[in-house]
C-alpha positions in Angstrom: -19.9 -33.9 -35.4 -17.1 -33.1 -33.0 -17.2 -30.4 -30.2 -13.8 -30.6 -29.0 -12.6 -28.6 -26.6 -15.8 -26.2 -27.4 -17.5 -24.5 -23.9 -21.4 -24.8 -24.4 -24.3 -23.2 -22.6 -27.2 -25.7 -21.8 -29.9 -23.4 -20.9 -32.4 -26.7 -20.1 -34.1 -26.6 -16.8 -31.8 -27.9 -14.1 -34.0 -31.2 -13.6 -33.8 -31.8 -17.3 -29.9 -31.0 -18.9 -28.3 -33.8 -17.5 -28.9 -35.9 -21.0 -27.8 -32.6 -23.1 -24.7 -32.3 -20.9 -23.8 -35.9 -21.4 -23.9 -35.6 -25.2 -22.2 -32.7 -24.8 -19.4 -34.3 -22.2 -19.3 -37.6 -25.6 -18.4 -35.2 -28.4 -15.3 -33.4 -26.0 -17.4 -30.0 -25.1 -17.3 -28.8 -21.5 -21.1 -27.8 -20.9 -21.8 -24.6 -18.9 -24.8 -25.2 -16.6 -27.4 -22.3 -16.9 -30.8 -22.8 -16.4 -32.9 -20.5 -18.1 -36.7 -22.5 -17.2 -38.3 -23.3 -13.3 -41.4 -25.1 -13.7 -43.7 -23.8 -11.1 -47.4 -25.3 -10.4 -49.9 -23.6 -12.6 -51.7 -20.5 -12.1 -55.0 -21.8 -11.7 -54.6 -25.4 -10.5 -58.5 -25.8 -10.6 -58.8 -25.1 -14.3 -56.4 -28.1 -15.1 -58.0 -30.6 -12.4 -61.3 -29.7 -14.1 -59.4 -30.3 -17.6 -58.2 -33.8 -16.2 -61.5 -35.3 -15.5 -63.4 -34.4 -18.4 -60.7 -35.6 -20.2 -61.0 -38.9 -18.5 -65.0 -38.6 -18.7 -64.1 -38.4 -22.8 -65.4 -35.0 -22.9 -62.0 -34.4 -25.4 -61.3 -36.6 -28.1 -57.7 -35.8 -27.7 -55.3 -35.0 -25.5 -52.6 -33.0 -26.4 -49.2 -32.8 -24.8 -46.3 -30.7 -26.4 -43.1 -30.3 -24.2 -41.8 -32.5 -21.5 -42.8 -30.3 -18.6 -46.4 -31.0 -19.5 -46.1 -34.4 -19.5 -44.0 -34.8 -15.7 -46.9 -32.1 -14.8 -50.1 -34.5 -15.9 -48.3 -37.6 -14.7 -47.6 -35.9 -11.6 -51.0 -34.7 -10.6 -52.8 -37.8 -12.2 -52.2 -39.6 -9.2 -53.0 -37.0 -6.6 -56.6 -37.1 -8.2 -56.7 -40.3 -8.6 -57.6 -41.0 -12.3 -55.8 -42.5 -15.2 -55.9 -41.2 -19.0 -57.0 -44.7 -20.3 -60.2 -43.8 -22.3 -58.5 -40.8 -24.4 -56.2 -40.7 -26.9 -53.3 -38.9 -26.4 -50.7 -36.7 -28.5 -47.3 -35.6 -28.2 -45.4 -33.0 -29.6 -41.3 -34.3 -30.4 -39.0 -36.5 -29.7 -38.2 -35.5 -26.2 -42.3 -35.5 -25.0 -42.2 -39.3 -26.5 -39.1 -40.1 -23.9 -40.4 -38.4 -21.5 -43.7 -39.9 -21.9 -42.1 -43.4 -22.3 -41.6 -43.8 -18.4 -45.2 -43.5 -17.6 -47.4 -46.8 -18.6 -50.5 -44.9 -18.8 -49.9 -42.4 -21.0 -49.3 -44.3 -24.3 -49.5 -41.8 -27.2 -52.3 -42.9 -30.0 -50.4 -39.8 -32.2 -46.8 -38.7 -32.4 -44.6 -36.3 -34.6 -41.0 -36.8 -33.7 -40.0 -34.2 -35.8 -42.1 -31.4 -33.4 -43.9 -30.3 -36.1 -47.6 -29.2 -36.4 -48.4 -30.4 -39.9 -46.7 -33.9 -38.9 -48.7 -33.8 -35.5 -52.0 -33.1 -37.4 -51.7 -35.8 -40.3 -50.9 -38.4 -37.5 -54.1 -37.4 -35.3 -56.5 -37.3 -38.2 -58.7 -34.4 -36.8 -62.2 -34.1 -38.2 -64.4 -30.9 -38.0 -65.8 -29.9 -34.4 -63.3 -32.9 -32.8 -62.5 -31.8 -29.1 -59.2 -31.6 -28.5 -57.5 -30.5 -24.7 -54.0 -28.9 -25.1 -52.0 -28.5 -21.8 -49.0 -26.4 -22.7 -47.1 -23.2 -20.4 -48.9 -20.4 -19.7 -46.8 -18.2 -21.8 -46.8 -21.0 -24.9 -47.0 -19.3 -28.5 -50.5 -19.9 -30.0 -48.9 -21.5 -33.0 -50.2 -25.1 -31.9 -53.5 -23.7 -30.9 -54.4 -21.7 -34.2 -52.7 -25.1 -36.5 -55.5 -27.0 -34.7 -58.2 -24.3 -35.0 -57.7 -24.1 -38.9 -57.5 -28.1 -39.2 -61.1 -27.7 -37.5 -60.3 -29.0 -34.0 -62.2 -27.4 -31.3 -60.1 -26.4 -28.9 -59.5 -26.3 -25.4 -56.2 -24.6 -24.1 -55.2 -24.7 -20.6 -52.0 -24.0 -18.5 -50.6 -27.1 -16.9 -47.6 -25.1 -15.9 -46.0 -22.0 -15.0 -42.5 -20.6 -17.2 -40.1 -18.7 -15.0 -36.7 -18.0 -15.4 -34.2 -20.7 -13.5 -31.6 -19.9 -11.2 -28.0 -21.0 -10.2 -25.2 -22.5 -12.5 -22.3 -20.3 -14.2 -21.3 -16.5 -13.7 -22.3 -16.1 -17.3 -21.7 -12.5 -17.2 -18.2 -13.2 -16.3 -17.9 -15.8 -18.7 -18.7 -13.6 -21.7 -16.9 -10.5 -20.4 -13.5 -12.9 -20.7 -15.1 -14.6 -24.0 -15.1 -18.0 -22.3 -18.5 -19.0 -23.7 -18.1 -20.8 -27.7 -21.7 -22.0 -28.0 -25.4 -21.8 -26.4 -28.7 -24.2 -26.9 -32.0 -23.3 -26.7 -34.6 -26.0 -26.4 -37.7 -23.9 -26.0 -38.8 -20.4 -27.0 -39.2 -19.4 -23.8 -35.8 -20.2 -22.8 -35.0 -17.9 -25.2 -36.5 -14.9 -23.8 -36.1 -16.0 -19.9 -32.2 -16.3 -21.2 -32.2 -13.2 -21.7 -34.1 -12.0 -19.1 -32.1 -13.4 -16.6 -28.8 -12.5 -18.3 -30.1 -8.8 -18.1 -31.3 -8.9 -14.1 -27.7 -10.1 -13.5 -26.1 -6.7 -14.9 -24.8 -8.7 -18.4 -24.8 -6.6 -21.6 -27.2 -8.3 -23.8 -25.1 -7.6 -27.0 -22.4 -10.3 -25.7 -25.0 -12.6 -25.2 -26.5 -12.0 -28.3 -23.2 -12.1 -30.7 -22.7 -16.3 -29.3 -23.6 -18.9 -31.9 -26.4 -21.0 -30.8 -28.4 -23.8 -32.0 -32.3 -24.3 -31.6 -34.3 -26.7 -31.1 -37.5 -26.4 -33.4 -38.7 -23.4 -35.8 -40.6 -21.4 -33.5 -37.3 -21.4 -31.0 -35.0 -20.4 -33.7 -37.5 -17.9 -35.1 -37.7 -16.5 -31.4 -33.6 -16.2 -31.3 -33.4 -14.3 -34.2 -36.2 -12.1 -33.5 -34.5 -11.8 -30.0 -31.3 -10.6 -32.0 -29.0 -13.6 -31.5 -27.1 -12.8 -34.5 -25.9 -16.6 -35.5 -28.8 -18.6 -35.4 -28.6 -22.5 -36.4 -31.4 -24.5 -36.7 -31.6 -28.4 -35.8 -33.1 -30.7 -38.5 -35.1 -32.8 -36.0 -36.4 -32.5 -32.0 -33.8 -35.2 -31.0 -30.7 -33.3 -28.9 -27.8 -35.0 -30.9 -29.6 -33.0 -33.6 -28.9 -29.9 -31.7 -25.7 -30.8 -31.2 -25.1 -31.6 -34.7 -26.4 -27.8 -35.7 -23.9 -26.2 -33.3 -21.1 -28.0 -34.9 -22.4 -27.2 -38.0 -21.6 -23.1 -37.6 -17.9 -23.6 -36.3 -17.6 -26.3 -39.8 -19.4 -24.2 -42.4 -17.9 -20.8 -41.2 -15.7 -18.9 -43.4 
């Protein structure tokens, strides 16, 4: 669907929108620049190191990898510790973990769900009861994914591979929506949602202007978190992939009255 002439938020983390902005830059929308997500090492980088190696000792049956961030994270600090993730299986969680996951030879995924979601992810990894199962998520992730594997029987083990702040730089977005120069916003994550408006708010914005711009989500729990958040035109993408997203923020400006 065409965006022409539309201006659109990408809230992505800086090292991570360029693909969204190029889809964006195809379909004749100028994309805004605001990141909303800083991935910062995680809080307690000994309790993922320990993770790591009993994961590679096969101590997990699984290992389960739900956002992009994750995976840069594990492939990052693989190295520095010198072992590889050859001996367990691994999961990922949508379309973008699978390309992000696709430029690292050592982390091929036995499981995938491209449509990012949980009852997808657990048909494809085939859990049985008691099966040990390492998730590496943020540490401000929603339990959802946790408590899907718990009731599938899945003994878990959560740990944070990565700390969720809000980004910096980009547009004067308070400007921008004082002189109603904003048509659209995406939101990729949950998070983003709430460090959107968190940031929007510690630079003197009044939350109500954000809130009243159409914006497309990527996945349930992201949309779910908008709407709770008070975004008050919420559309939802029909898969993880970002033309998806795209496609949904099209879809207000073409089904509105």
């Amino acid at each position: 669907m065409n965006l022409q002439g539309k201006r659109v938020l990408v809230t992505r983390a800086a090292h991570q929108a360029g693909p969204l902005c190029e889809l964006l830059r195809e379909r004749g929308a100028l994309s805004l620049a605001y990141p909303c997500l800083a991935v910062e090492p995680a809080p307690d980088r000994y309790a993922l190191d320990a993770a790591l190696y009993a994961a590679t000792a096969r101590r997990f049956a699984w290992v389960l990898l739900t956002s992009s961030n994750s995976v840069e994270v594990v492939a990052a600090r693989l190295p520095q510790l010198e072992i590889r993730l050859t001996r367990t299986r691994v999961a990922l969680m949508g379309a973008a973990v699978a390309t992000a996951a696709e430029r690292l030879p050592y982390l091929r995924p036995a499981a995938h769900a491209p449509a990012g979601d949980h009852a997808g992810l657990l048909s494809a990894m085939r859990l049985q009861a008691g099966t040990r199962v390492l998730l590496l998520q943020s540490d401000v992730a929603p339990p959802a994914m946790g408590d899907a594997l718990r009731a599938a029987g899945a003994n878990v083990t959560s740990v944070a591979a990565w700390r969720n702040v809000p980004g910096e730089g980009g547009v004067d977005l308070p400007a921008l929506l004082r002189n109603d120069e904003v048509d659209g916003l995406l939101f990729t994550s949950a998070s983003i949602v709430r460090n959107a408006l968190t940031r929007f708010q510690q630079e003197d914005g009044d939350p109500e202007l954000l809130r009243a711009v159409p914006c497309a989500c990527l996945g349930q729990a992201t949309a779910t978190t908008a709407r709770q958040s008070g975004f008050r035109a919420v559309e939802l993408a029909q898969d993880h992939r970002l033309s998806s997203l795209l496609d949904a923020l099209a879809r207000h400006w073409h089904t509105a009255p």
